[in-house]
Biopython code that builds the backbone (N, CA, C, O; Angstrom):
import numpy as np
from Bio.PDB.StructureBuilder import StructureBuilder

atoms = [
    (1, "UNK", "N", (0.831, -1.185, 0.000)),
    (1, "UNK", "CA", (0.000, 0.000, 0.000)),
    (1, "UNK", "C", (0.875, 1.247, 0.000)),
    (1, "UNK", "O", (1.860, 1.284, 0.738)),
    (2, "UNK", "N", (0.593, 2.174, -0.717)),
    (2, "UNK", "CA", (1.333, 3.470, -1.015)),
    (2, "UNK", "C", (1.127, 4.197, 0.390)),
    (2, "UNK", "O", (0.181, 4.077, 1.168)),
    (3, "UNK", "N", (2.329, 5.021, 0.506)),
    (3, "UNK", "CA", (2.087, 5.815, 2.075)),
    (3, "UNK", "C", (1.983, 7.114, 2.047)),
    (3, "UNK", "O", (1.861, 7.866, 3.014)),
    (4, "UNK", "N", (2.046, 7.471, 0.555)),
    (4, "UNK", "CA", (1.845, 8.629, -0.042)),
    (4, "UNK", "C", (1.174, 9.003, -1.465)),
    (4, "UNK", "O", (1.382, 8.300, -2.454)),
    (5, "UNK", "N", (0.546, 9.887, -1.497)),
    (5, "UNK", "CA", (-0.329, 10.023, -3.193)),
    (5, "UNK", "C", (0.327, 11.299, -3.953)),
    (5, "UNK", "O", (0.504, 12.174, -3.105)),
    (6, "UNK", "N", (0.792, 11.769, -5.348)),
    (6, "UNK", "CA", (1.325, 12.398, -5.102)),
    (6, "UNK", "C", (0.000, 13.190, -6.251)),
    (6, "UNK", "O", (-0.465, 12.494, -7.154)),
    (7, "UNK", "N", (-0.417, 14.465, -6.086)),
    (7, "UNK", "CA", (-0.997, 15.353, -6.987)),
    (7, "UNK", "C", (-0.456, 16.190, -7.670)),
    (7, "UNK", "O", (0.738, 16.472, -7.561)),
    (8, "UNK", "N", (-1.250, 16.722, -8.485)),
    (8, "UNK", "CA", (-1.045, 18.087, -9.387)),
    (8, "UNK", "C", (-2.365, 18.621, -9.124)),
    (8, "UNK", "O", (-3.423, 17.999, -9.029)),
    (9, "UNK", "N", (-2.151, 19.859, -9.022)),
    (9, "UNK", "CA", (-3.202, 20.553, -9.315)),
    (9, "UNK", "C", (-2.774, 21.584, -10.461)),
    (9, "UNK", "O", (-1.702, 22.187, -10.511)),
    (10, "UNK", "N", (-3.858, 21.664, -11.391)),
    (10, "UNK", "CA", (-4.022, 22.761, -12.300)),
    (10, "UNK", "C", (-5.128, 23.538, -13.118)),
    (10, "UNK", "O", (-6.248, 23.299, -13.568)),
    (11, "UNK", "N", (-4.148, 24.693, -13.074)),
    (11, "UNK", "CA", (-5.280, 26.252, -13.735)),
    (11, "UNK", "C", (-4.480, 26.773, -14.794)),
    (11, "UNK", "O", (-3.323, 26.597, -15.176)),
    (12, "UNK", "N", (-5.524, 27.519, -15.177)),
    (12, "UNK", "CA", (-4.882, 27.979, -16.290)),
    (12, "UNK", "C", (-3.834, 28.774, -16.612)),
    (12, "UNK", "O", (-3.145, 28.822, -17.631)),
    (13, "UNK", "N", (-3.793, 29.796, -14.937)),
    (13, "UNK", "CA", (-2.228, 29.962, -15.326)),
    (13, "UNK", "C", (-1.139, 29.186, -14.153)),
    (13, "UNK", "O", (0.064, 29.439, -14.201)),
    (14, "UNK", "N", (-1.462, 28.644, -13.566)),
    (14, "UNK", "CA", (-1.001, 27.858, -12.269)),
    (14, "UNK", "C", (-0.783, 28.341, -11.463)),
    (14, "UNK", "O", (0.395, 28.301, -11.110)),
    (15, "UNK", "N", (-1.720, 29.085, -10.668)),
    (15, "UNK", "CA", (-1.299, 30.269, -9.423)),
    (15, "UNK", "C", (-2.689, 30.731, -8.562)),
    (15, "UNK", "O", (-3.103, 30.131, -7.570)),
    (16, "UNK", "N", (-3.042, 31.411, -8.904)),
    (16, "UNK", "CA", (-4.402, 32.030, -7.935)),
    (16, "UNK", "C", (-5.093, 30.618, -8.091)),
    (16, "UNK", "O", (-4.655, 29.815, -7.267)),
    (17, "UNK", "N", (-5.835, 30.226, -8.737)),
    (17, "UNK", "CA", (-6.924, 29.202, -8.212)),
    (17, "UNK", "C", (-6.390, 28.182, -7.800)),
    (17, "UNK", "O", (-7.049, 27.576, -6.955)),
    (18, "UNK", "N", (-5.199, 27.652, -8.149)),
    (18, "UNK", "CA", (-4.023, 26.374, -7.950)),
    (18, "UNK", "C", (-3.727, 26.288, -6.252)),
    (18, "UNK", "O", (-3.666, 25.184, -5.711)),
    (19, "UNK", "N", (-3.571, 27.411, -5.560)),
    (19, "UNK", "CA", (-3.199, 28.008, -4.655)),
    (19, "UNK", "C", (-4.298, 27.670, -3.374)),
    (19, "UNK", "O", (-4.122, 27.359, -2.196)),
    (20, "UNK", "N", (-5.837, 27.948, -4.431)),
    (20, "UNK", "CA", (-7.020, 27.808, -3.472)),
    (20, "UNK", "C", (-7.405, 26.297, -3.239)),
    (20, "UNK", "O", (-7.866, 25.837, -2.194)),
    (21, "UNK", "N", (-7.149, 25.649, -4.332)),
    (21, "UNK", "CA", (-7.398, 24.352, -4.501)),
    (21, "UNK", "C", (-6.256, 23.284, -3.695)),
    (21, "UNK", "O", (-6.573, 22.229, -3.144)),
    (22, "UNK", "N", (-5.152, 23.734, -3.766)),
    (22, "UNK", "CA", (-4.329, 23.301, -3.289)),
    (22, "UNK", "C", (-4.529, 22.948, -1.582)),
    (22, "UNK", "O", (-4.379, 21.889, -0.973)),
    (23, "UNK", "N", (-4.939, 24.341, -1.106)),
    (23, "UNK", "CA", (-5.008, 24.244, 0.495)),
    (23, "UNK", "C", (-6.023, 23.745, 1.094)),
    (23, "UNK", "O", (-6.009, 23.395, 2.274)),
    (24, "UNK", "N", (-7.278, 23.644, 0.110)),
    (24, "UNK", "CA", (-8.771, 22.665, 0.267)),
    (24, "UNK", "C", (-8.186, 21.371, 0.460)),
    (24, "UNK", "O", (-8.358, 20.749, 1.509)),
    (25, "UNK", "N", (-7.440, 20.889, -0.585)),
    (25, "UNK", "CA", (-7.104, 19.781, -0.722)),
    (25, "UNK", "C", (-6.009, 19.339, 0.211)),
    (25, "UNK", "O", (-6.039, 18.165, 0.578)),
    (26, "UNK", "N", (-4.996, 20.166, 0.666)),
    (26, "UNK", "CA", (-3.976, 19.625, 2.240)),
    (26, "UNK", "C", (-4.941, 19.657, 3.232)),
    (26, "UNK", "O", (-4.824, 18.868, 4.170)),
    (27, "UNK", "N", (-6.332, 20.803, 3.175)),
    (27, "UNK", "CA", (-6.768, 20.619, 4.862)),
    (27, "UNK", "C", (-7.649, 18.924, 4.338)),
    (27, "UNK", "O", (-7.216, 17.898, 4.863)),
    (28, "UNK", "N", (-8.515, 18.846, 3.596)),
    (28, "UNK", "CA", (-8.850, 17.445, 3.352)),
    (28, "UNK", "C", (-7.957, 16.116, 3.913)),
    (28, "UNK", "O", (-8.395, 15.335, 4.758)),
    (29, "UNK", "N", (-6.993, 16.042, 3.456)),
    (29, "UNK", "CA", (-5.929, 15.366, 3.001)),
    (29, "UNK", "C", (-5.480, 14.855, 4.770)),
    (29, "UNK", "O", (-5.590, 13.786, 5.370)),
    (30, "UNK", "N", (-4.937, 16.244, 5.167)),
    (30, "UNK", "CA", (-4.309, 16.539, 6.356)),
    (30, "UNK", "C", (-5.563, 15.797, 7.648)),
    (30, "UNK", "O", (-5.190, 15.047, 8.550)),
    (31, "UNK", "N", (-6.376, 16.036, 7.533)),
    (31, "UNK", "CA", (-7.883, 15.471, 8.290)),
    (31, "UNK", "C", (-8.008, 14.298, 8.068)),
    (31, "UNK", "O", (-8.823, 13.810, 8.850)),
    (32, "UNK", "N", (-7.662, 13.698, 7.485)),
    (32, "UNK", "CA", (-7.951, 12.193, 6.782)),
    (32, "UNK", "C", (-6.927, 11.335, 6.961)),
    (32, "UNK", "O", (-7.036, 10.120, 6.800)),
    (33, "UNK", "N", (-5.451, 12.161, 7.442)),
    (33, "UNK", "CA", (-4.290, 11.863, 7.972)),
    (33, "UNK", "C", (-3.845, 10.735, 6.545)),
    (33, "UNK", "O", (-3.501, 9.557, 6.454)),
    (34, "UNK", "N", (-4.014, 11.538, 5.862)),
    (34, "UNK", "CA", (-3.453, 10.939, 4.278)),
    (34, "UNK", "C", (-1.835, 11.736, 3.797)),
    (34, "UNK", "O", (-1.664, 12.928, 3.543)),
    (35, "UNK", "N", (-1.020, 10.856, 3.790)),
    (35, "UNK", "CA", (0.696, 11.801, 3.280)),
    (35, "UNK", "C", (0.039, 11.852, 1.866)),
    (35, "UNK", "O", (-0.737, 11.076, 1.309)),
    (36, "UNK", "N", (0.693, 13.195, 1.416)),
    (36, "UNK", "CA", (0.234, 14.023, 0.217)),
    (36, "UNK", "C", (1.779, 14.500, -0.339)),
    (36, "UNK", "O", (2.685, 14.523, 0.495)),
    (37, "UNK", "N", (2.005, 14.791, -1.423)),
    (37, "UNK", "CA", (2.694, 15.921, -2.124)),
    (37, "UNK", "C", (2.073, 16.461, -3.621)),
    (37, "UNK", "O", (2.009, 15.861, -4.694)),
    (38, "UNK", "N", (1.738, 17.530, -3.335)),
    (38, "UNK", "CA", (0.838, 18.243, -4.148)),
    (38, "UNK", "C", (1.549, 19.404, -5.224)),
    (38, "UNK", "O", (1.688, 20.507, -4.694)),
    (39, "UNK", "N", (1.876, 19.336, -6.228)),
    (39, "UNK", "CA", (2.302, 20.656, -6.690)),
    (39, "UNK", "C", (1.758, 20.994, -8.024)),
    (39, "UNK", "O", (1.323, 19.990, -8.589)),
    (40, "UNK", "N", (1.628, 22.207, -8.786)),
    (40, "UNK", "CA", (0.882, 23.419, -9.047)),
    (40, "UNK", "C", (1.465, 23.280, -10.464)),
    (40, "UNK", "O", (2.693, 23.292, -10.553)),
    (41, "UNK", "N", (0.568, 23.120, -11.827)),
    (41, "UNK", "CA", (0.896, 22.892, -12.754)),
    (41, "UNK", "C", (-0.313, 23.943, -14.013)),
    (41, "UNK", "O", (-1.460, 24.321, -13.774)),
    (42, "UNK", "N", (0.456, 24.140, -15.209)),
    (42, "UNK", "CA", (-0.814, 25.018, -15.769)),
    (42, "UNK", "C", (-1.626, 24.118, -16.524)),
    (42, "UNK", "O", (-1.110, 23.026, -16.760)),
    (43, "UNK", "N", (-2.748, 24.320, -16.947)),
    (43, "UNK", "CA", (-3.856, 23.387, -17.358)),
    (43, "UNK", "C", (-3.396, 22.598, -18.472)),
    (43, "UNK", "O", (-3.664, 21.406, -18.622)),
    (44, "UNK", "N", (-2.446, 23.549, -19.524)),
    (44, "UNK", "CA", (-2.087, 23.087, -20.503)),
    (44, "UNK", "C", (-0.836, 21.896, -20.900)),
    (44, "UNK", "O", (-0.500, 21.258, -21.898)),
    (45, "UNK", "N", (-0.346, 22.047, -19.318)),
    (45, "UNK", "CA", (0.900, 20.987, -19.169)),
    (45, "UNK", "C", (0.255, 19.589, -18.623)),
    (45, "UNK", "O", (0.984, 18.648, -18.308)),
    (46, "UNK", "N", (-1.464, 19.514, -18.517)),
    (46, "UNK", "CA", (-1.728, 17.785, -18.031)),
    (46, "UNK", "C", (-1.684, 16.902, -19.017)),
    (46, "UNK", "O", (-1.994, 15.780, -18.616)),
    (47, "UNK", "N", (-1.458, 16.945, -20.003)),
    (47, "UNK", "CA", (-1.099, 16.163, -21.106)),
    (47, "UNK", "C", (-0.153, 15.697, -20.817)),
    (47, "UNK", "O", (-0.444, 14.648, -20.241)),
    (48, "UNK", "N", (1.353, 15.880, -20.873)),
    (48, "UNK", "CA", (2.390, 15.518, -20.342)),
    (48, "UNK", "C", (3.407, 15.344, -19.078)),
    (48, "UNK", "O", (4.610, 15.113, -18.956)),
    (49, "UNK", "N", (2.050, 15.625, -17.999)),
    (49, "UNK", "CA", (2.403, 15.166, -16.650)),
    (49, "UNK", "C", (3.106, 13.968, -16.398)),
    (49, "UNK", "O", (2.722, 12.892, -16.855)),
    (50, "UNK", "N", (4.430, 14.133, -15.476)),
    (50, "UNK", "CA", (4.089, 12.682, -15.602)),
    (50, "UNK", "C", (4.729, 12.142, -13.850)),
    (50, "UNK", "O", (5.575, 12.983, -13.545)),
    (51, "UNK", "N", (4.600, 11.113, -12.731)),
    (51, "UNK", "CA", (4.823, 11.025, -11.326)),
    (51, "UNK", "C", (3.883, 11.587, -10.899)),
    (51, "UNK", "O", (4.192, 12.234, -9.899)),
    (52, "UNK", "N", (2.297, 11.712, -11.306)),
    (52, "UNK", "CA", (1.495, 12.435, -10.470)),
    (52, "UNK", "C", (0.528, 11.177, -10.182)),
    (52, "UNK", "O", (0.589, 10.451, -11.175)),
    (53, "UNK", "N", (-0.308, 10.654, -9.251)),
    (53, "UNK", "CA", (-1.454, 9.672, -9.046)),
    (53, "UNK", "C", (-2.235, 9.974, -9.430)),
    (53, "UNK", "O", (-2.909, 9.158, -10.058)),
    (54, "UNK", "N", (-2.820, 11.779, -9.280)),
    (54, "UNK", "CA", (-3.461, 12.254, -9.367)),
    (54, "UNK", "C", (-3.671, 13.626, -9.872)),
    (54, "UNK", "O", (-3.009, 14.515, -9.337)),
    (55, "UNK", "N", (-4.620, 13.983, -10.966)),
    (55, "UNK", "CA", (-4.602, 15.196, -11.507)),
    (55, "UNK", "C", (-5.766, 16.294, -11.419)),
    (55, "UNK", "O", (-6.744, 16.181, -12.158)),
    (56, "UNK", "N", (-5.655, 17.396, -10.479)),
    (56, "UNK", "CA", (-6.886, 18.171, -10.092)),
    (56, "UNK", "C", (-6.892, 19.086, -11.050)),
    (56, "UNK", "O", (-5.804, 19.663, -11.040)),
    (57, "UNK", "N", (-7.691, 19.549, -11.983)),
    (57, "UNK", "CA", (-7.771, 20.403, -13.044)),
    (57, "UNK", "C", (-8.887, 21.527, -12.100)),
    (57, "UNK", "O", (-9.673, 21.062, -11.274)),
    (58, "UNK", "N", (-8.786, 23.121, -12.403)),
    (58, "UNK", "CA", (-9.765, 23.501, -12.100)),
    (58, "UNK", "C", (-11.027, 24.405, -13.344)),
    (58, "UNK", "O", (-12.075, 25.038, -13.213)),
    (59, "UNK", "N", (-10.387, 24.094, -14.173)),
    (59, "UNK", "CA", (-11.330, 23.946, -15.391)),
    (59, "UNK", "C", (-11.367, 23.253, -16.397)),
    (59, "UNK", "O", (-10.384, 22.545, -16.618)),
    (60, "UNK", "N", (-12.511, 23.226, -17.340)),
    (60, "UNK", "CA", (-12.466, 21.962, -18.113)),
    (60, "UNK", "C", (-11.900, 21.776, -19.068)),
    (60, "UNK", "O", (-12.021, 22.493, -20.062)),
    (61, "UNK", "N", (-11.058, 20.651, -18.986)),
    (61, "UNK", "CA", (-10.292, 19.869, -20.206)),
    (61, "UNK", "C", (-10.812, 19.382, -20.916)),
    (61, "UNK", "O", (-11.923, 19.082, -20.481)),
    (62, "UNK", "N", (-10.609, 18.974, -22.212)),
    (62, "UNK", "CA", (-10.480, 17.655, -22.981)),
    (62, "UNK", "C", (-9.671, 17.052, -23.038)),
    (62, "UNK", "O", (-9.764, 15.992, -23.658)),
    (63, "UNK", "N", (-8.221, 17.507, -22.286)),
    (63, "UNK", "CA", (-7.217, 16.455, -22.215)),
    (63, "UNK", "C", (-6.933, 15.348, -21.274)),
    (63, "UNK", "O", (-7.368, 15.343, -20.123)),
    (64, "UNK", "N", (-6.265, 14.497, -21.732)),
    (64, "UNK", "CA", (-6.437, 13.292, -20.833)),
    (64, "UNK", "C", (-4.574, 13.315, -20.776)),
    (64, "UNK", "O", (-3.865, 13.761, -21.679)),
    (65, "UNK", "N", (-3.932, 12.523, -19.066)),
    (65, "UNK", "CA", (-2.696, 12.556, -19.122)),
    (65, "UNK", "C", (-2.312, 11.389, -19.663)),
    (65, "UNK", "O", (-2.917, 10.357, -19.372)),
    (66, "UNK", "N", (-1.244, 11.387, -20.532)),
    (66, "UNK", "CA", (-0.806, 10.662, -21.188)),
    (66, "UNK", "C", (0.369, 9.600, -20.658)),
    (66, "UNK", "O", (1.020, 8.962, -21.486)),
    (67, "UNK", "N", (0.609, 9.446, -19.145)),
    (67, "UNK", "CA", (1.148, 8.623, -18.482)),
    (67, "UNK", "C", (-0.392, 7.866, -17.409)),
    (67, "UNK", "O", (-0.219, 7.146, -16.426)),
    (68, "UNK", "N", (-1.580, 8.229, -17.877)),
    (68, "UNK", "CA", (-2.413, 7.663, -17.213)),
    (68, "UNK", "C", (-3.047, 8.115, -15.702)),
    (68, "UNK", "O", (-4.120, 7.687, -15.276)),
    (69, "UNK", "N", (-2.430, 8.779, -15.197)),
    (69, "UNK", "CA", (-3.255, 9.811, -14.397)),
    (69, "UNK", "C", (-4.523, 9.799, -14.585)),
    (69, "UNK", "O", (-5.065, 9.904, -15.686)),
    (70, "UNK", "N", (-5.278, 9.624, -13.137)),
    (70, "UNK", "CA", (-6.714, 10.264, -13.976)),
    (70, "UNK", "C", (-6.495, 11.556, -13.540)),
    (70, "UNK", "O", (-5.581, 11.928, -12.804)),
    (71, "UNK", "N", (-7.832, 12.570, -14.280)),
    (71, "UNK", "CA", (-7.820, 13.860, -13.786)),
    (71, "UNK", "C", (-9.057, 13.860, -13.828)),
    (71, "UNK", "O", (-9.841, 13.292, -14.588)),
    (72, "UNK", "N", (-9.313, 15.024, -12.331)),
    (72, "UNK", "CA", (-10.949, 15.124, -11.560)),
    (72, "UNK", "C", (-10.822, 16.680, -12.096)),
    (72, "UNK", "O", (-9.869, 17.438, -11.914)),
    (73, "UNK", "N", (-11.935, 16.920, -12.740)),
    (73, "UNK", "CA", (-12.729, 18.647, -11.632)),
    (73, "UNK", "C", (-12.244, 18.909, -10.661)),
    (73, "UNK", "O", (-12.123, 17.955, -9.892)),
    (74, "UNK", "N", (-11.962, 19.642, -10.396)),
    (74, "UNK", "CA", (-12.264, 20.237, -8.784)),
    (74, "UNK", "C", (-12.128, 21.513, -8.477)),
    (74, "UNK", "O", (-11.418, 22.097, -7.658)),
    (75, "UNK", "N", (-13.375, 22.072, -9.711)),
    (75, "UNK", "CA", (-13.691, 23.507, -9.368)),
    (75, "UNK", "C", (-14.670, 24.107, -8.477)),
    (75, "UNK", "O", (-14.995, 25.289, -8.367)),
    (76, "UNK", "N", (-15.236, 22.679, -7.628)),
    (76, "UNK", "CA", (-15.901, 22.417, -6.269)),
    (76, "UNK", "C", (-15.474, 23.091, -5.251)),
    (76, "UNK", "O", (-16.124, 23.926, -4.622)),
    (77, "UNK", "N", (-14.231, 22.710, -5.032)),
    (77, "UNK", "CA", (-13.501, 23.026, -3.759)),
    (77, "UNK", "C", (-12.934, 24.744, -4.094)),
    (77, "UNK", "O", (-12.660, 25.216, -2.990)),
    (78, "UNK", "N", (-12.652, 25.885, -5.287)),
    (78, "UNK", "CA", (-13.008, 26.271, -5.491)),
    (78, "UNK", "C", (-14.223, 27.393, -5.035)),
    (78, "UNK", "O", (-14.220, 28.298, -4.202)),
    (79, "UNK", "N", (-15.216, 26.912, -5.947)),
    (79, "UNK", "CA", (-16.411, 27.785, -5.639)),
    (79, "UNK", "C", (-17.489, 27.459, -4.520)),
    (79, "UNK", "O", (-18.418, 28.204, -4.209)),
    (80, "UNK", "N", (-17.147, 25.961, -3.854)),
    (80, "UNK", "CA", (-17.981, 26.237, -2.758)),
    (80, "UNK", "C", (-19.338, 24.996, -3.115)),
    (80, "UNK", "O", (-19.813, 24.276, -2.237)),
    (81, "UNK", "N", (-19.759, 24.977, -4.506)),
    (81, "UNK", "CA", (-20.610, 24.503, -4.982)),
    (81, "UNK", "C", (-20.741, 23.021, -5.710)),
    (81, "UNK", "O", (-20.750, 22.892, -6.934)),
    (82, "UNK", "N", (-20.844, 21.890, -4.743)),
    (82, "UNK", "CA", (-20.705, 20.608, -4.521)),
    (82, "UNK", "C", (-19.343, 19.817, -4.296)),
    (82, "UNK", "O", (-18.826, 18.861, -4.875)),
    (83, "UNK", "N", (-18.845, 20.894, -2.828)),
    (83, "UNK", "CA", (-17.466, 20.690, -2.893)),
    (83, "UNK", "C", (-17.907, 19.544, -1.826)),
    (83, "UNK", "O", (-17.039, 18.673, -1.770)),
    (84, "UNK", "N", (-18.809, 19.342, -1.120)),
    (84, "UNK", "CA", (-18.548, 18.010, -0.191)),
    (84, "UNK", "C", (-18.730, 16.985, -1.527)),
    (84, "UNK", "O", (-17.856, 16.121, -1.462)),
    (85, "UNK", "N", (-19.340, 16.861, -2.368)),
    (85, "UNK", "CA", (-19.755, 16.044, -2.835)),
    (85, "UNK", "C", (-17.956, 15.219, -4.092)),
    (85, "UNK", "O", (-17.532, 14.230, -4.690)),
    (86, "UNK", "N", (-17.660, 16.651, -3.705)),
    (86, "UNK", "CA", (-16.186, 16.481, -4.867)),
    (86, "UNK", "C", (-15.199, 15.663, -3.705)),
    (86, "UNK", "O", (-14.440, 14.727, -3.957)),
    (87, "UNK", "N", (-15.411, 16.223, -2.520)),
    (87, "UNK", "CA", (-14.846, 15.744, -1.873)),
    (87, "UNK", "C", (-14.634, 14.451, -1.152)),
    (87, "UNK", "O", (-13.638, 14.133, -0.502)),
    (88, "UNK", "N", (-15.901, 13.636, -1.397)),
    (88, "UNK", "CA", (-15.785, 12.616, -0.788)),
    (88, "UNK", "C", (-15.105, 11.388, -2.150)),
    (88, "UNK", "O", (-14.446, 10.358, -2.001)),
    (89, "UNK", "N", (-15.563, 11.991, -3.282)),
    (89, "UNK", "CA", (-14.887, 11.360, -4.472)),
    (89, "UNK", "C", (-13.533, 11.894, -4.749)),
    (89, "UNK", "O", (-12.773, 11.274, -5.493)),
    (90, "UNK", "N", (-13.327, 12.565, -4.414)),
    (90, "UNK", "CA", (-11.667, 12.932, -4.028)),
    (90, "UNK", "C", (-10.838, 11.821, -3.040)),
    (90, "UNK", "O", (-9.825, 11.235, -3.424)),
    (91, "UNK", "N", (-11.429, 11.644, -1.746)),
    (91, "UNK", "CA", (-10.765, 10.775, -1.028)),
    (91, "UNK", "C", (-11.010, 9.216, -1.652)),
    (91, "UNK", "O", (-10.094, 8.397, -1.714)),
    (92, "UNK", "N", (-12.416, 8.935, -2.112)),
    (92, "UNK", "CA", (-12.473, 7.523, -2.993)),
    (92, "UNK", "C", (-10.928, 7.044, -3.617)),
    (92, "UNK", "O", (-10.119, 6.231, -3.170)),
    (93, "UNK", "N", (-10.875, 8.132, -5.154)),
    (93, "UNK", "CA", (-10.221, 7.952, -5.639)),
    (93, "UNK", "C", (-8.362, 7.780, -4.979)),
    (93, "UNK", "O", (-7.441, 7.051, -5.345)),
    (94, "UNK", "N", (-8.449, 8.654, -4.080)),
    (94, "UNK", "CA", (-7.252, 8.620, -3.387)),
    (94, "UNK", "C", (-6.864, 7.344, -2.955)),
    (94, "UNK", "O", (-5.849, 6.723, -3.269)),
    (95, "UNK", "N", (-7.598, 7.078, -2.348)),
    (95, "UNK", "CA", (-7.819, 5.761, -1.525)),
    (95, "UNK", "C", (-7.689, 4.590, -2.258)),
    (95, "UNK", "O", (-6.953, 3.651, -1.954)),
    (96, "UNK", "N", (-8.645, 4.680, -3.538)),
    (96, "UNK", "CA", (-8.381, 3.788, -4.402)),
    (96, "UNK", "C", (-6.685, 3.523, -4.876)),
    (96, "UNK", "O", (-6.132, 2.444, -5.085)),
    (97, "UNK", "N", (-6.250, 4.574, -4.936)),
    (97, "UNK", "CA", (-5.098, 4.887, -5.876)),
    (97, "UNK", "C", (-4.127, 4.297, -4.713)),
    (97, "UNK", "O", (-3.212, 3.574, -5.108)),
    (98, "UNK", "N", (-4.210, 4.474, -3.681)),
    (98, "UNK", "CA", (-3.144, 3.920, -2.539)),
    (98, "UNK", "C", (-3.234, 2.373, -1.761)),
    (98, "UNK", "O", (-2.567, 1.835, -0.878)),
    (99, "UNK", "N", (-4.532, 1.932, -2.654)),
    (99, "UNK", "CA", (-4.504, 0.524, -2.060)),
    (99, "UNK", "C", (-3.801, -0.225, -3.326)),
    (99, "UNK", "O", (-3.047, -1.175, -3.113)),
    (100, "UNK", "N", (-4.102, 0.282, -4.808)),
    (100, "UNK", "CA", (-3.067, -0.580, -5.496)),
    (100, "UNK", "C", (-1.847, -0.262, -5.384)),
    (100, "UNK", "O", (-1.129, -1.164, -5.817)),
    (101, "UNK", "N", (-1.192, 0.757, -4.934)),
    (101, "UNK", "CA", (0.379, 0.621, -4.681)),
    (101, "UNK", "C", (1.033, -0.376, -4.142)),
    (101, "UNK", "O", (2.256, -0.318, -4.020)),
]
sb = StructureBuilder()
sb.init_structure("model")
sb.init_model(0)
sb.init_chain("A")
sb.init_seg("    ")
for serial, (resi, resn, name, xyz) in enumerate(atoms, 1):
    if name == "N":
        sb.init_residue(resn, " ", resi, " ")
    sb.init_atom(name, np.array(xyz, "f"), 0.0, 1.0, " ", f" {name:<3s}", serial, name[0])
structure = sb.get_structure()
């Protein structure tokens, strides 16, 4: 089992919303007593991500990462508006992602 997940988060320019999303996602993370390393990428670089488990976009793509990452929404956590609901599929997937390690 993995003892750590590692993310990306990304916006479009990788900074103000990256920033907001980011700290939703450590206090989550941090509460759930889940090891994290999270870092801040622009929307246009998830194509060629690559060492991430996980990919938080905060607006919508059509791209998919090309080392297999999935990538979520999570313009929830964000604006406020079905962020529990992002959130509990946030930890799913996490979870998921750290029991096949």
């Amino acid at each position: 089992m993995k003892s750590c997940v590692n993310i990306v988060v990304a916006c479009g320019g990788g900074i103000f919303t990256t920033t907001v999303v980011t700290e939703k996602i450590q206090e989550i993370l941090k509460k759930e007593k889940i090891g994290f390393n999270i870092s801040p990428h622009k929307i246009t670089e998830v194509p060629n991500i690559t060492g991430a488990d996980l990919i938080v976009v905060t607006g919508k793509t059509s791209e998919t990462n090309k080392a297999g990452a999935p990538v979520m929404l999570g313009l929830p956590l964000f604006t406020g508006v079905g962020a529990e609901e992002f959130t509990a599929q946030l930890l799913a997937k996490i979870r998921e992602i750290m029991s096949k390690s």
